[in-house]
C-alpha positions in Angstrom: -67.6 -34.4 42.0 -69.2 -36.8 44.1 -67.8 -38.4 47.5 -67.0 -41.8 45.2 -65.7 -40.3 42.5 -63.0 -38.4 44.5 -62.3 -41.5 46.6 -61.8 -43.4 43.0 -60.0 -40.3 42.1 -57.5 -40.1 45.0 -57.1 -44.1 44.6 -55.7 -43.3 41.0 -53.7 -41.3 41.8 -52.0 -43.3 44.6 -51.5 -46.0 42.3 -49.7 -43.6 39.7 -47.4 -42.7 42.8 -46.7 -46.2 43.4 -46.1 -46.8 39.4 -43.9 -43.4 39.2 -41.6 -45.2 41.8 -40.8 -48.1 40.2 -40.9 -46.4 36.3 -38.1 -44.7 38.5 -36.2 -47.5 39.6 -37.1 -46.3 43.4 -37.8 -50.0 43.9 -34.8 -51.2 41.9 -34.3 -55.0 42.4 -36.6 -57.6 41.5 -38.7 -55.1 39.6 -40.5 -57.5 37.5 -41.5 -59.4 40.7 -44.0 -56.9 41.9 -47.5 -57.1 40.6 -49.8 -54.0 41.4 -53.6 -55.1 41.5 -55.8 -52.4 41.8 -59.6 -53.7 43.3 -57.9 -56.8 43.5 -61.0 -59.9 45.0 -59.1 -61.4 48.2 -60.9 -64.7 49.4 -62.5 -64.4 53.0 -63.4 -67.7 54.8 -64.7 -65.7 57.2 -67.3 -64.3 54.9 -67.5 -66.7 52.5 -67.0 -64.4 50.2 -64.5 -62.0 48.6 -62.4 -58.4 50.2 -61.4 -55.8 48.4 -58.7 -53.7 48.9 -58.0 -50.3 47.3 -54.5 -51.6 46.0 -52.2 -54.0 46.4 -48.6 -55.2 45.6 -48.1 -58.5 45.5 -44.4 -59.8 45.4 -43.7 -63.3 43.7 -40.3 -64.5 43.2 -39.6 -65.7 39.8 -41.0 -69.4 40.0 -43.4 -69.2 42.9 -47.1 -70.2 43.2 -48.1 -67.4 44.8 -47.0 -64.3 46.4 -44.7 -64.6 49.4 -45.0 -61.1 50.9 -48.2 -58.3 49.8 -48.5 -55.1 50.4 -52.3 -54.2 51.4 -52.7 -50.4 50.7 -56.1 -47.9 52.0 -56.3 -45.2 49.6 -59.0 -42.0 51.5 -59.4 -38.8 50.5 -60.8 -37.2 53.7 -61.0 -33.5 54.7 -61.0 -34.4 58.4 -58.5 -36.3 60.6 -58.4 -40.0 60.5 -60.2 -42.2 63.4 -59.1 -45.1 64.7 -62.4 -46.8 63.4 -61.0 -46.4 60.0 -57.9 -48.3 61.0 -59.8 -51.1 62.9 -61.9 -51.9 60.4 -58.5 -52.2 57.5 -57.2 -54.4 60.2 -60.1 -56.5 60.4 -60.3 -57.4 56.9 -56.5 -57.8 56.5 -56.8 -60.6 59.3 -59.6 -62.5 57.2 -57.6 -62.8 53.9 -53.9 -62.4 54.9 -53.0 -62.5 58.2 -49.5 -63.8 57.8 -46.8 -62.1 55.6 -48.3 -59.2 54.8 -47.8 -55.3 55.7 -49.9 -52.6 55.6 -50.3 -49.2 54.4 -52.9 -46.8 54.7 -52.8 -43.8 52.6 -54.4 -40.7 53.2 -54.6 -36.9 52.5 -55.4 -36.2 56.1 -54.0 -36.3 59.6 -54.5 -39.0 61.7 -56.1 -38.9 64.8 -53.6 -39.6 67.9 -55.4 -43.2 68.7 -55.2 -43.5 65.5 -51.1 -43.6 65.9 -51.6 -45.3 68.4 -53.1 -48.7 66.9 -51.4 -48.2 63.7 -48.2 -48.4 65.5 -49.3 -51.4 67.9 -50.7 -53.0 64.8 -47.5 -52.2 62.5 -49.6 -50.4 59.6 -47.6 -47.8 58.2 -49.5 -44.6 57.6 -48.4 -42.5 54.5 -49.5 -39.0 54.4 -50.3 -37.7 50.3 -50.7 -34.1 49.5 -52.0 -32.8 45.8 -48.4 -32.6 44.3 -48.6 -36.4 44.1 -46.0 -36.2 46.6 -45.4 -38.9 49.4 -44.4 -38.6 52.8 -44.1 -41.5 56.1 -45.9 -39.8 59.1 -45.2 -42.2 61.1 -42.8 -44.8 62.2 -40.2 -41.8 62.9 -37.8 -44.8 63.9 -37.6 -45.5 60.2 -35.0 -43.0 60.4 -32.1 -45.0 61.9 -34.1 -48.5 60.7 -34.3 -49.8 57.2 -37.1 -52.6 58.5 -40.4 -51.9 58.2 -42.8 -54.3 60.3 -45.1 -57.1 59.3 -48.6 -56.3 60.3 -49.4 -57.3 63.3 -45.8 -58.9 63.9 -47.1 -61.9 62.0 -44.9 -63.6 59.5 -43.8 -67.0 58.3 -40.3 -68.3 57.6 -38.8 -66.3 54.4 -35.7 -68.6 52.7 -32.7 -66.1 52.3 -33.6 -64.9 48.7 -37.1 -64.0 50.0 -35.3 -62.1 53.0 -32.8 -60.5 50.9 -36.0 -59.4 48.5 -38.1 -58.0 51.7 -34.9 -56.0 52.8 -33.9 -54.5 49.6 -38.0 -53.3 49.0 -38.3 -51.9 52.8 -35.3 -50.0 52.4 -35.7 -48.2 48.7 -39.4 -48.2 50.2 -38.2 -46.1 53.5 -35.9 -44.1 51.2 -38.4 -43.2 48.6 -40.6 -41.8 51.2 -37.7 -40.1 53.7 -36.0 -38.4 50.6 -39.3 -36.3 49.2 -38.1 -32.9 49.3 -40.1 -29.7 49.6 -43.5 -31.3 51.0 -43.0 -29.3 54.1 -43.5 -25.7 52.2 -46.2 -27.1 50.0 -49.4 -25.3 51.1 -52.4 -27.2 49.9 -54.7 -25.0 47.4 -57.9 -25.0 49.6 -60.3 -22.3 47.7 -62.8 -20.8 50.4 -65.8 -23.1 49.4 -63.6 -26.2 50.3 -62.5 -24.7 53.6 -66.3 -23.7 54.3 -67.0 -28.1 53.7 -64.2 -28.7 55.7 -65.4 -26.1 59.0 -69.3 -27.7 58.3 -67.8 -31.4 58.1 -66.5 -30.7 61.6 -69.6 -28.5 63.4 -71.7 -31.2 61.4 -69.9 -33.6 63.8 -70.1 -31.9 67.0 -73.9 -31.3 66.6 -75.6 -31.1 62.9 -78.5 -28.6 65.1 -75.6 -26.0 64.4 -75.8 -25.4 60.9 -79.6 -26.1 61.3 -79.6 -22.5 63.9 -80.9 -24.7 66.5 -77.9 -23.7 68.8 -74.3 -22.0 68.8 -70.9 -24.1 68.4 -69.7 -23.3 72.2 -65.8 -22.9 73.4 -66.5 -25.9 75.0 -67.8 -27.6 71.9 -64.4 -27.3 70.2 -62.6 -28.2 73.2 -64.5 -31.7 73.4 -63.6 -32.0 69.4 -60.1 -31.2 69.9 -59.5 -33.5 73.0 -61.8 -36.4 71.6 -61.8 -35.9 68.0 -58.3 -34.3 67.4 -56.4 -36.1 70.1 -55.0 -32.7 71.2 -55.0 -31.5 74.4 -55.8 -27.6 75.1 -53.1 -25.7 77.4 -54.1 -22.6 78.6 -50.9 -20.0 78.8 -50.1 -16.4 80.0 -47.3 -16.0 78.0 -47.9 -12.7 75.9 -45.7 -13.8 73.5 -48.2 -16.5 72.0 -51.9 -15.7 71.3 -52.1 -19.1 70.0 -50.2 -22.3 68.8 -50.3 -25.5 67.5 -47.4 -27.5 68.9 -47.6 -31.0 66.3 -44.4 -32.9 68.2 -45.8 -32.4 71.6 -49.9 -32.8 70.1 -51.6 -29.9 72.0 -52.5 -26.7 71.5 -52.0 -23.5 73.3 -54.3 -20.7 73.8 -53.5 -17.3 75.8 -56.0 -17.2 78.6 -56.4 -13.6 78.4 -58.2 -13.7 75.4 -61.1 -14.4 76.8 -62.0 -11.0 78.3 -61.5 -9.5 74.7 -63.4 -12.4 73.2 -60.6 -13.7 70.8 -60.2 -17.0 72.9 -62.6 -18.8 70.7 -61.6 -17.4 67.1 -57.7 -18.2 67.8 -58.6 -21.6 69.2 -60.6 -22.6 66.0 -57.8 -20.9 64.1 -55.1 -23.3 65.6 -57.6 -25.6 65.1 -57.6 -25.0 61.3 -53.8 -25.2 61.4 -54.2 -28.6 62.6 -56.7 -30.0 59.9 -55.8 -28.4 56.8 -52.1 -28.0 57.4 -51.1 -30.9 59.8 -48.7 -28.8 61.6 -46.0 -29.6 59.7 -45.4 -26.1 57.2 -46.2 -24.3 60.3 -43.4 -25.5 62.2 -41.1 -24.8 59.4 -38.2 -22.3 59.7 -38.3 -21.4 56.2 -41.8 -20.0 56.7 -41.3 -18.3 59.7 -38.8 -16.5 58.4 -41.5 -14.8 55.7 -42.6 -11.6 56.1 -46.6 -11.4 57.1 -49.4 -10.0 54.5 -49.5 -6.1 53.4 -52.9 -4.9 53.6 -53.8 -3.4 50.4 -56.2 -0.1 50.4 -56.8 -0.1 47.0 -58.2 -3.7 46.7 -59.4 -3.7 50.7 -57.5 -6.8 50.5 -54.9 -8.8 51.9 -51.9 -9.1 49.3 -50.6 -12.9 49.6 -47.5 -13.6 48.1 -46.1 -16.6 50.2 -46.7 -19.5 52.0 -47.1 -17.9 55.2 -49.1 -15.5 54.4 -51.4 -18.3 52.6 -51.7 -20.8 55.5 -52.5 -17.9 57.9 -55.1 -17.1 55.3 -56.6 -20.4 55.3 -56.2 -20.6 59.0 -58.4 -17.5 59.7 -60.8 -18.2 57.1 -61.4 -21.5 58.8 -61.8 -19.9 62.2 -64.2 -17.4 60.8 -66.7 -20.3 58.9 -66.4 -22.4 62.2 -67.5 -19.7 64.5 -69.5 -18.0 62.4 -71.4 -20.3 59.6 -72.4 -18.4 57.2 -76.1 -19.3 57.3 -76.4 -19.2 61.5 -75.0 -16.1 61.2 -77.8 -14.6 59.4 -80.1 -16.1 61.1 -78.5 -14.5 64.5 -78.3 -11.3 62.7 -82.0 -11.2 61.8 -83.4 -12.1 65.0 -81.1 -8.7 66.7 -82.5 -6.5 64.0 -85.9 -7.7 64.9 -85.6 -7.4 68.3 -84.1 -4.0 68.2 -86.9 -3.1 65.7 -84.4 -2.1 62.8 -84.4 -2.6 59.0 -83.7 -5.9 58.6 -80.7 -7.0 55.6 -77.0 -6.0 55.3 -75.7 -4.3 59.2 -75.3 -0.7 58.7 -73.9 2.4 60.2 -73.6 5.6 59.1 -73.0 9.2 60.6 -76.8 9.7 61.9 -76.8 8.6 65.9 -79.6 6.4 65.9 -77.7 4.1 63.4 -74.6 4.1 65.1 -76.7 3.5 68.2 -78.6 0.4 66.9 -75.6 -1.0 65.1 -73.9 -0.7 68.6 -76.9 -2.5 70.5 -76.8 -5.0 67.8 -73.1 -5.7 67.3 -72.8 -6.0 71.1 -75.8 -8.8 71.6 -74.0 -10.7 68.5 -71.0 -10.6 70.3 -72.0 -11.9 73.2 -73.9 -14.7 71.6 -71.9 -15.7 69.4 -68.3 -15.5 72.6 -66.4 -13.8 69.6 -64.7 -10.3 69.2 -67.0 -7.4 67.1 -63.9 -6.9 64.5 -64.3 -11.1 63.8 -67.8 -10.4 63.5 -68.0 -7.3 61.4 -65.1 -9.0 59.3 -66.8 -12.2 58.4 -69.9 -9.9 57.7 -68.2 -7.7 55.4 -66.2 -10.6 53.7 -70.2 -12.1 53.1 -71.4 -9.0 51.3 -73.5 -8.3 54.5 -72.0 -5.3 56.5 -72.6 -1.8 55.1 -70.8 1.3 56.1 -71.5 4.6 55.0 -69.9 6.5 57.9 -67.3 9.5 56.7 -66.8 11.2 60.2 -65.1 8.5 62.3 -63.8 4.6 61.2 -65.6 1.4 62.5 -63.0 1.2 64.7 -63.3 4.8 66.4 -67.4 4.5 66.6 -66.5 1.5 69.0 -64.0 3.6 70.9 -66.4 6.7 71.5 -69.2 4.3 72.4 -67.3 1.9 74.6 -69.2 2.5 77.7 -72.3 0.7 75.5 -70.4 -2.3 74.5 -70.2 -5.2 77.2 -66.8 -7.2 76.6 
């Protein structure tokens, strides 16, 4: 499916959200007031021509010319985080064809970036997060809690007579309700299959420099710093707390990476792994108590695989995968490996290692230059080798991990 046809898709389905909640008397008085105009032509004097808008309710007292109050709704279906760009330009065309008693929404299946929050709540846009249940959830406007108001955009509104006021109240508060009382969408891990996660980790090196997935260059630790502080809105926290290898702390928008990492080489794959937390999970199911409370994956000998059989266990999953198609694209990698087994003068293909000790010698030489290349562990890399069909081992004596250990005085960390 193409890039318009999923928008179109997602924009469907928003608008069957919106119809389930009145078909279920969320929005119980008035009902027959709302009209819901999907693509709806808005008049722009400024453009002397007509905006658009992904949907729109329009309410219209029994009796009135027009509406008196609309709601101006941005559907997007995005894999990565929200920028305020986005938001400035909804604003801008919301000023050209109703700047006065209306209220915004903008709808998405992705986080928003922090400045993003920022002018959405300067601006009084209400941003809605969706996830593939077709359930709904306010992400922001956490004052919403204690407060049945929602604001007009941009504060902007003309005089409302009381039955117009009594309307507005009784819609903002089944409105705020509807959304508040969702329940489960914390625990509801997204179904992300390992192509999707490999767009998502390419969307984002695409953005920090598309000569990445071209092999013109490696995606550097400070490369995903400058995407998480710029991009992300997060900042990066170094601790020495043994306790935490890594974390992604949503209320307080950082993250927080153990410092010693870096000696072994795992700084980089845990950042991008928190990293992953924060796109494809928002930081919200992580948090939960419910899912920290689950018992981690059982590795499986029999299927050399990982048995998943909860939520934790699946948004660790997707976390790591994430890391691993981040820091090591699948094509780069290749490339990387080919240009060590060319150097080193051996067969080129698959990485191997056997029992012989010349090819446990030039699968050390080569594992070690990769590693240092690529500022990642040599388990991440023989992992995301194996997992690609492209690591071969045909050693009986001694296991992967006790080759490293007798030849540790070759390997540079």
């Amino acid at each position: 499916m193409n890039t318009t046809a999923k928008g179109d898709a997602f924009e469907e389905r928003a608008l069957r959200i919106i119809e389930t909640m009145i078909e279920e008397k969320r929005i119980a008085v008035m009902a027959d007031a709302y009209t819901i105009k999907k693509k709806e032509p808005y008049y722009s004097h400024a453009r002397k021509g007509n905006i658009i808008f992904d949907l729109t309710v329009e309410v219209q007292p029994p009796g009135a010319d027009r509406y008196s109050l609309i709601y101006i709704i941005e559907c997007k279906d995005y894999k990565t985080p929200i920028s305020i760009d986005r938001l400035e330009a909804f604003s801008k065309k919301i000023e050209q064809v109703a700047p006065r008693n209306s209220k915004a929404v903008f709808i998405a299946t992705s986080r928003f970036q922090k400045s993003a929050h920022n002018f959405a709540e300067s601006q009084g846009i209400m941003l809605v997060g969706v996830d593939i249940s077709n359930q709904y959830n306010i992400v922001l406007y956490n004052k919403l809690r204690s407060n049945t108001v929602i604001d007009f955009y941009n504060k902007n509104k003309v005089k409302l007579d009381q039955g117009e006021k009594h309307l507005e109240k009784e819609i903002d508060t089944t409105l705020i309700k509807a959304f508040q009382n969702i329940k489960g969408i914390e625990n509801n891990v997204k179904n992300y299959s390992k192509e999707n996660i490999e767009l998502i980790a390419n969307e984002v090196l695409n953005h920090i420099d598309p000569g990445i997935l071209n092999c013109e260059r490696v995606a550097s630790i400070d490369d995903l710093v400058e995407y998480t502080n710029k991009i992300l809105g997060l900042r990066i926290k170094n601790t020495n707390n043994a306790a935490i290898f890594g974390c992604f702390d949503a209320n307080n928008q950082n993250i927080q990476v153990n410092h010693s990492l870096y000696k072994a080489k795992r700084y980089k794959f845990v950042l991008a792994h928190e990293i992953g937390h924060c796109i494809i999970h928002d930081g919200t199911i992580v948090e939960s108590e419910l899912i920290n409370t689950l018992p981690d994956s059982e590795y499986s000998f029999k299927t050399n695989k990982h048995s998943l059989k909860n939520e934790k266990q699946w948004i660790e999953w997707q976390a790591n995968y994430f890391a691993a198609c981040l820091t090591m694209p699948k094509v780069p990698l290749m490339a990387t490996l080919l240009q060590y087994q060319r150097r080193f003068g051996v067969r080129e293909g698959h990485l191997y290692v056997d029992d012989q000790p010349g090819n446990i010698k030039d699968f050390i030489k080569i594992i070690n230059a990769m590693s240092i290349r690529l500022e990642l562990s040599k388990t991440s890399i023989i992992n995301r080798l194996k997992g690609l069909g492209k690591f071969t081992d045909n050693s009986r004596a001694r296991s992967i991990g006790q080759i490293m250990h007798d030849y540790q005085s070759q390997l540079v960390i």
